[in-house]
C-alpha positions in Angstrom: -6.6 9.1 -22.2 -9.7 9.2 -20.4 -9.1 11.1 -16.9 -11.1 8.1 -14.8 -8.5 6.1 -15.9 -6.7 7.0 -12.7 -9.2 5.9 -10.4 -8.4 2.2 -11.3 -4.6 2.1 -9.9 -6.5 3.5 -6.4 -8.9 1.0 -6.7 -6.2 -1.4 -6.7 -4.6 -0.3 -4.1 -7.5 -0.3 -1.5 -8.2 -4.1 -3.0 -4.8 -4.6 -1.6 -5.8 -3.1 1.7 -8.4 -5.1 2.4 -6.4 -8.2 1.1 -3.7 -7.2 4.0 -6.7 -6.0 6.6 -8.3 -10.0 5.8 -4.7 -11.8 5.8 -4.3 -10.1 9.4 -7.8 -11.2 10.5 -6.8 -14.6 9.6 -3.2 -15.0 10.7 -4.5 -13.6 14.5 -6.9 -16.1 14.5 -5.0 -18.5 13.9 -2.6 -17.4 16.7 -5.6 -17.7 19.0 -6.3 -20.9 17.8 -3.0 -22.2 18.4 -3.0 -20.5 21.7 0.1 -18.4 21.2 -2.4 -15.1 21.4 -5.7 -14.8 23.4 -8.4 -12.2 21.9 -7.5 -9.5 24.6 -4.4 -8.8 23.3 -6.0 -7.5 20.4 -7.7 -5.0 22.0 -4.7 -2.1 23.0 -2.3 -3.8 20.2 0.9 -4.0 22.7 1.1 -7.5 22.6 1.1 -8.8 18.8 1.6 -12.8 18.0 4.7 -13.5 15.7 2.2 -14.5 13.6 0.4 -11.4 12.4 3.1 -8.7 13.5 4.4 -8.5 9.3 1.2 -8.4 8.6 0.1 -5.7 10.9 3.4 -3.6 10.3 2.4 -4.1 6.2 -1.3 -2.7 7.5 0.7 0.5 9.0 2.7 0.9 5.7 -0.4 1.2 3.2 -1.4 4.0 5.3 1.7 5.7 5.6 3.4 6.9 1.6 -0.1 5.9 0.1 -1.8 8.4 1.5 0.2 11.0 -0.9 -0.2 8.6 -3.7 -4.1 9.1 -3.2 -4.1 12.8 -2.6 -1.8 12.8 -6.1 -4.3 11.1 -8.2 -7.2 13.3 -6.9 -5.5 16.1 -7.7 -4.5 15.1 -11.4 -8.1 13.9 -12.3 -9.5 17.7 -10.7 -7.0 19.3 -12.7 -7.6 16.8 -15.9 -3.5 16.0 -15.9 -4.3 12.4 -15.3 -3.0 11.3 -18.6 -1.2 8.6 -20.1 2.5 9.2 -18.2 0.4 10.1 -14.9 -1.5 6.7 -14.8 1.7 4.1 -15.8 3.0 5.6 -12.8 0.0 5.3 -11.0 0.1 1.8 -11.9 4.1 1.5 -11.5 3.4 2.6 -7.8 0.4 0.1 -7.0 2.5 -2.7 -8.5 5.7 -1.6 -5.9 3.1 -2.0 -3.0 1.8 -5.6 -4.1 5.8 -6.7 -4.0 6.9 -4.8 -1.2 3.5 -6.1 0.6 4.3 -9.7 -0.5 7.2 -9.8 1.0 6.8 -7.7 4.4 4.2 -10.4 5.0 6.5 -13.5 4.1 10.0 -13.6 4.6 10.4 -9.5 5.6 13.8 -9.8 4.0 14.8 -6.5 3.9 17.4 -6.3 0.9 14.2 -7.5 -1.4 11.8 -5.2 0.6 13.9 -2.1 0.0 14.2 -1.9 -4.1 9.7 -2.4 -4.1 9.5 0.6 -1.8 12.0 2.5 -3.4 10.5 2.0 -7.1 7.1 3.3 -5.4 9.0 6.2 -3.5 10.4 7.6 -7.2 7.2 6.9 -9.4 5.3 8.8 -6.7 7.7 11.5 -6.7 7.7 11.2 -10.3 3.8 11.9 -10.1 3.7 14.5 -8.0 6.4 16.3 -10.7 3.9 15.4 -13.4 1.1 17.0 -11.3 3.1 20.0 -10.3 4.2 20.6 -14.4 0.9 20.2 -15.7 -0.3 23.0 -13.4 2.6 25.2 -14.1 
């Protein structure tokens, strides 16, 4: 498999960043617009409208077990271990964090929340044991 192929699952995941970073623009807009939020409680964050509060918790999340996910797939395509079994779970991850995103940012239910993260929590962990046999 050809190592780049591990940059496309990241890829992916920032898409879905910026999806979250433009759903929040547009749910506290529409907040101000309805006139349950004014623009200046945007500023410090203390105050956040109903509205965009999933949304902005879903923000916090993509920074939060992603991070390791990133540092993972970096460190498989320096050390050329970014093969087949490396990138399905690459893509088994990204997938978790589209669900889990969907439905922190709908109905937040958290018994259909909990099996998308934990999918992403074991095929990450199942990545970094790839990484760390490959370099063995």
């Amino acid at each position: 498999m050809n190592q780049t192929a591990i940059f496309w699952p990241m890829i992916a995941h920032v898409a879905l960043v910026y999806g979250v970073y433009f759903m929040m623009f547009l749910r506290r807009m529409a907040a101000v617009r309805s006139g349950s939020a004014k623009v200046s409680q945007f500023r410090e964050n203390r105050d956040e409208p109903p509205q965009s509060l999933f949304v902005r918790n879903n923000l916090a999340n993509q920074f939060e077990l992603p991070v390791l996910f990133h540092v993972c797939c970096l460190a498989l395509y320096a050390t050329a271990g970014a093969g087949t079994v490396a990138v399905v779970l690459a893509w088994l991850f990204v997938l978790s964090r589209y669900v889990h995103a969907v439905i922190h940012v709908t109905s937040n239910r958290i018994r259909l929340r909990q099996p998308a993260f934990t999918l992403g929590f074991l095929a990450l962990g199942a990545m970094w044991i790839a990484l760390a046999i490959h370099i063995l």
